[in-house]
C-alpha positions in Angstrom: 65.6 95.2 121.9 68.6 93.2 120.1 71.5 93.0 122.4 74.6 95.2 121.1 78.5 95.7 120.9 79.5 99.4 119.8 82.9 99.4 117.9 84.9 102.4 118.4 87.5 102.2 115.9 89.9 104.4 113.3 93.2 106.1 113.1 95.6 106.5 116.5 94.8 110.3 118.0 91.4 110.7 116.7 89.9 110.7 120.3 88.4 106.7 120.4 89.0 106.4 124.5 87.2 109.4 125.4 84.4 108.6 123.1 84.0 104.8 124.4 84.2 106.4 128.0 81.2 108.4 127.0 79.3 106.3 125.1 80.3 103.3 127.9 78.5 105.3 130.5 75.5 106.2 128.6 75.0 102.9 127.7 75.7 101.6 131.8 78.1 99.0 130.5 82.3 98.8 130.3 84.8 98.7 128.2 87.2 96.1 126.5 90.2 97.5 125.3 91.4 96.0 121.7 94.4 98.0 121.1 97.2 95.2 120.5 100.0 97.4 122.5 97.6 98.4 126.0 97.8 94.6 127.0 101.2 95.4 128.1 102.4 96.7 131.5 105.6 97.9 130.5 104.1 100.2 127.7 102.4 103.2 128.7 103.4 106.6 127.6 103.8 105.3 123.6 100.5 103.6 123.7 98.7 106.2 124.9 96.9 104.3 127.4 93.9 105.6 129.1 94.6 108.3 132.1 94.2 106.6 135.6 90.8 109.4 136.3 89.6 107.9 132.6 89.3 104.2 134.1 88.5 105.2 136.5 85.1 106.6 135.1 84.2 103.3 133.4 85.3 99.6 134.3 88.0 98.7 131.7 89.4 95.4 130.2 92.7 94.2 128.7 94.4 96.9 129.8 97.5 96.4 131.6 96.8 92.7 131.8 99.9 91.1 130.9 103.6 91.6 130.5 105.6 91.9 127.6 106.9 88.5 128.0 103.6 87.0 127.2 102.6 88.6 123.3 99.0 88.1 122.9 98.1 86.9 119.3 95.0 87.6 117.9 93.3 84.0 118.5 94.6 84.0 122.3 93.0 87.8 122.5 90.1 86.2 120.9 90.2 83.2 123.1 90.2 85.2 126.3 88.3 88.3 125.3 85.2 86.6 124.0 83.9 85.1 127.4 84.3 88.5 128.7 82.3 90.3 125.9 79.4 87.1 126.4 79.7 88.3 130.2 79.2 91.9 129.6 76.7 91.2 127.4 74.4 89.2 129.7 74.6 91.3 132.6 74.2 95.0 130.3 72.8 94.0 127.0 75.8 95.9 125.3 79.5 96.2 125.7 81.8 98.6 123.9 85.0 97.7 122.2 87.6 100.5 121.7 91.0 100.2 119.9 93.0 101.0 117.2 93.9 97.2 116.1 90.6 96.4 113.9 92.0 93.2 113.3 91.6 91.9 117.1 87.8 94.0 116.9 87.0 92.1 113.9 88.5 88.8 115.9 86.6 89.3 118.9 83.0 90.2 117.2 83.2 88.3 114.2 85.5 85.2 115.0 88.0 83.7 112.9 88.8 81.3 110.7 91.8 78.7 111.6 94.9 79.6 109.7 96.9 76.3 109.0 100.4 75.8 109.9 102.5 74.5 107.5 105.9 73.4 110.0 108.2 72.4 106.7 107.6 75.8 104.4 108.0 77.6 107.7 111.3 76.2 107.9 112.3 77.0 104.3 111.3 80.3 104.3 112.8 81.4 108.1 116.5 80.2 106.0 115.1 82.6 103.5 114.3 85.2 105.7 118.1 84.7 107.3 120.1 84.2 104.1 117.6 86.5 101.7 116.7 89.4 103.7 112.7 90.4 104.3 112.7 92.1 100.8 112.5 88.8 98.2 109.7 87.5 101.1 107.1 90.3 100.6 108.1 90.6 96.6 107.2 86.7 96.7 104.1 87.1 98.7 102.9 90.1 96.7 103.1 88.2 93.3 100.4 85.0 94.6 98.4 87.6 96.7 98.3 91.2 95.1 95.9 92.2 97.6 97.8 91.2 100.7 99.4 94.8 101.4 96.0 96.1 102.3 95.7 93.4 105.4 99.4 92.6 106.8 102.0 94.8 107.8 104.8 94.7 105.2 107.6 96.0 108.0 107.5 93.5 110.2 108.9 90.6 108.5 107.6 87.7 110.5 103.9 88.6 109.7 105.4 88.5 105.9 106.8 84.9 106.4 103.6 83.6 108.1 101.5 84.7 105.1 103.9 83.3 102.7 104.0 80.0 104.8 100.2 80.1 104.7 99.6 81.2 101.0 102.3 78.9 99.8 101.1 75.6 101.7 97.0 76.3 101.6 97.4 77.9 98.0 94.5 80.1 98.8 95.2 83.7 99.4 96.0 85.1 102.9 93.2 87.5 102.6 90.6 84.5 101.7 91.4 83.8 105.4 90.0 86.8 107.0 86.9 86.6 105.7 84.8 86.6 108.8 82.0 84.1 110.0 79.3 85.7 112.5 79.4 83.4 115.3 76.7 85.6 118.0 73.2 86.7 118.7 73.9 90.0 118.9 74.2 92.8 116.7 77.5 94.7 116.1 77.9 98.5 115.4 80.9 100.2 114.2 82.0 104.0 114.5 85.0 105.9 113.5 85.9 109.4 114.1 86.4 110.9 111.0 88.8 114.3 111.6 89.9 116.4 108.4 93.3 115.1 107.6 95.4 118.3 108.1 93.6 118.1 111.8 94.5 114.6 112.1 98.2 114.7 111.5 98.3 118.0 113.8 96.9 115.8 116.6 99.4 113.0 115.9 102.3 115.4 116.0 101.2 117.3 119.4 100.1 113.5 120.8 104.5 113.0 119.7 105.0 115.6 121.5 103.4 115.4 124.4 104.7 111.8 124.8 108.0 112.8 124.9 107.3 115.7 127.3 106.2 113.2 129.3 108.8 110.1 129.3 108.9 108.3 126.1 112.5 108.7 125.7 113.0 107.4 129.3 110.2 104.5 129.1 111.9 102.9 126.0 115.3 103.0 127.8 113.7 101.3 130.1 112.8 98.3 127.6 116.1 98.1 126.1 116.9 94.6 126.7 113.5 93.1 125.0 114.3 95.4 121.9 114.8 92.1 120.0 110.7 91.2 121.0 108.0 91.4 118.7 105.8 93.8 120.7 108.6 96.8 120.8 108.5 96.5 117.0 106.0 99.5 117.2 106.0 102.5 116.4 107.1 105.1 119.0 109.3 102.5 120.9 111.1 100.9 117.7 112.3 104.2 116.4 114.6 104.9 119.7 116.8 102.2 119.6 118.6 103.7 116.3 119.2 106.7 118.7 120.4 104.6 121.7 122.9 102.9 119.3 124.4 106.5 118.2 122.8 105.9 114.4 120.0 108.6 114.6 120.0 112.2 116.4 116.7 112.8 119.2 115.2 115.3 117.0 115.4 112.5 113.9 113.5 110.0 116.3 110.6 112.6 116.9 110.2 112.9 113.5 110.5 109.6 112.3 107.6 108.6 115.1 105.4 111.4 114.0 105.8 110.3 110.0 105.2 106.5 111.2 102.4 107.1 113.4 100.8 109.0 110.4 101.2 106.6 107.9 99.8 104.2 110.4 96.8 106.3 110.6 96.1 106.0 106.8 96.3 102.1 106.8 93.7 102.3 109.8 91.7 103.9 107.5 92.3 101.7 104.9 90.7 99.1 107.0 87.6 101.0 107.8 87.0 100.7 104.1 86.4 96.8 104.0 83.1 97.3 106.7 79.7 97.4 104.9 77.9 99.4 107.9 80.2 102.5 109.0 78.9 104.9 111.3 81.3 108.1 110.3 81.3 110.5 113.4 82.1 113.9 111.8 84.0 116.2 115.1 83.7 119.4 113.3 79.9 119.3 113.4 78.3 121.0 116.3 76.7 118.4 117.6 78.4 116.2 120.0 79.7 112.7 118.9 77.5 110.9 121.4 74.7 112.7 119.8 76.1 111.8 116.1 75.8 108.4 117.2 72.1 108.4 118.9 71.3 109.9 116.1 72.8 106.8 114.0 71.0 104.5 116.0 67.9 105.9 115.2 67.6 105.8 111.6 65.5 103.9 109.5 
């Protein structure tokens, strides 16, 4: 039987860490976690970690392994993450990847194509960026790559300027660059939990809640000095410094987190799209997900 890594993927509050933990200890294997915000120590309530009795039902990986002063890009999670999978691998014949940052999965199981750095456009562009503002960046971007707002994040301005830098200086598109090359002997499959929308967003807003029941407000205080770091630029820790700077009332800042955490949850989706072979785990059915998924496995 072909050795394989099970992908548990999709939109934030559909119920992926429970699911890994289940299928994890069917399979007598662990877990590595690829959500880009669990890395960090100092972020726990907003990311929605796993619960100290969940890890400690199934080993776990990249999870709490580093501090926010150390951002880990996709190639170093890549870098590090990948003799760990080859380990798991070897010693269970499958490993199970969780997360809601596909684009670290995709990384870690599919490897990745060197991006080139192009030190002179980088340059120009960051005086851009300063003199310009973000806005003339992406409308630049969007004009030689029409497809790029389906792969980057168009908020976060210095993911904007490095596709610019590497569109402009390659003249290839960014997305030509994420086209994936297989580099193991195993086989990869892929699941998302597929709630009804209306069921979706009502988890995302009681998820809000409950994270501000339990701290949020408190735990982003916390990080208030490193509010200038690339990491807090997520959603559910960005959203409070408005507040701590007078701009935005607590009630705003629940909402706002709730509306962003939603629309982050329809561009996870939109990346499920681009996968050929999607097992789509449907909760409302009666039978269990675990069962949805043997029952995958087991087709034709």
């Amino acid at each position: 039987m072909k050795k394989t890594v099970y992908c548990i993927q999709g939109p934030t509050a559909s119920g992926k860490t429970s699911l890994a933990i289940a299928l994890a200890k069917y399979l007598g294997t662990e877990v590595i976690s690829a959500d880009s915000r669990q890395f960090y120590r100092e972020m726990n309530i907003g990311t929605a970690k796993p619960r100290a009795e969940e890890l400690t039902q199934v080993p776990h990986h990249f999870i709490d392994n580093r501090s926010i002063a150390e951002p880990m890009n996709v190639a170093q999670f890549r870098h590090e993450a990948f003799p760990k999978l080859e380990s798991l691998m070897h010693r269970f014949g499958a490993a199970v990847v969780v997360g809601g940052s596909s684009q670290f999965i995709d990384a870690l199981v599919d490897g990745l194509d060197e991006v080139p750095v192009f030190p002179e456009i980088r340059y120009s562009l960051e005086q851009q960026l300063e003199n310009q503002g973000a806005t003339c960046l992406l409308e630049e971007l969007i004009r030689l790559d029409p497809e790029i707002l389906e792969h980057i994040d168009q908020n976060n301005p210095r993911r904007v300027l490095r596709a610019l830098e590497v569109v402009k200086g390659s003249g290839r598109t960014w997305t030509s660059f994420q086209k994936r090359k297989a580099t193991m002997e195993f086989d990869v499959q892929r699941f998302v939990i597929d709630w009804p929308r209306d069921v979706l967003y009502q988890r995302i807003n009681q998820r809000v809640d409950q994270m501000v029941d339990e701290g949020l407000e408190h735990e982003v205080l916390g990080l208030l000095e490193f509010r200038n770091l690339t990491v807090l630029n997520t959603v559910g820790y960005k959203e409070w410094f408005h507040y701590f700077d007078g701009n935005s009332t607590k009630d705003y800042v629940i909402e706002k987190i709730k509306q962003h955490s939603r629309n982050y949850a329809k561009r996870q989706w939109t990346w499920m799209n681009r996968y050929d072979h999607l097992g789509v785990l449907k909760p409302d059915l009666p039978m269990p997900l675990l069962d949805q998924i043997q029952a995958f496995l087991h087709q034709p």
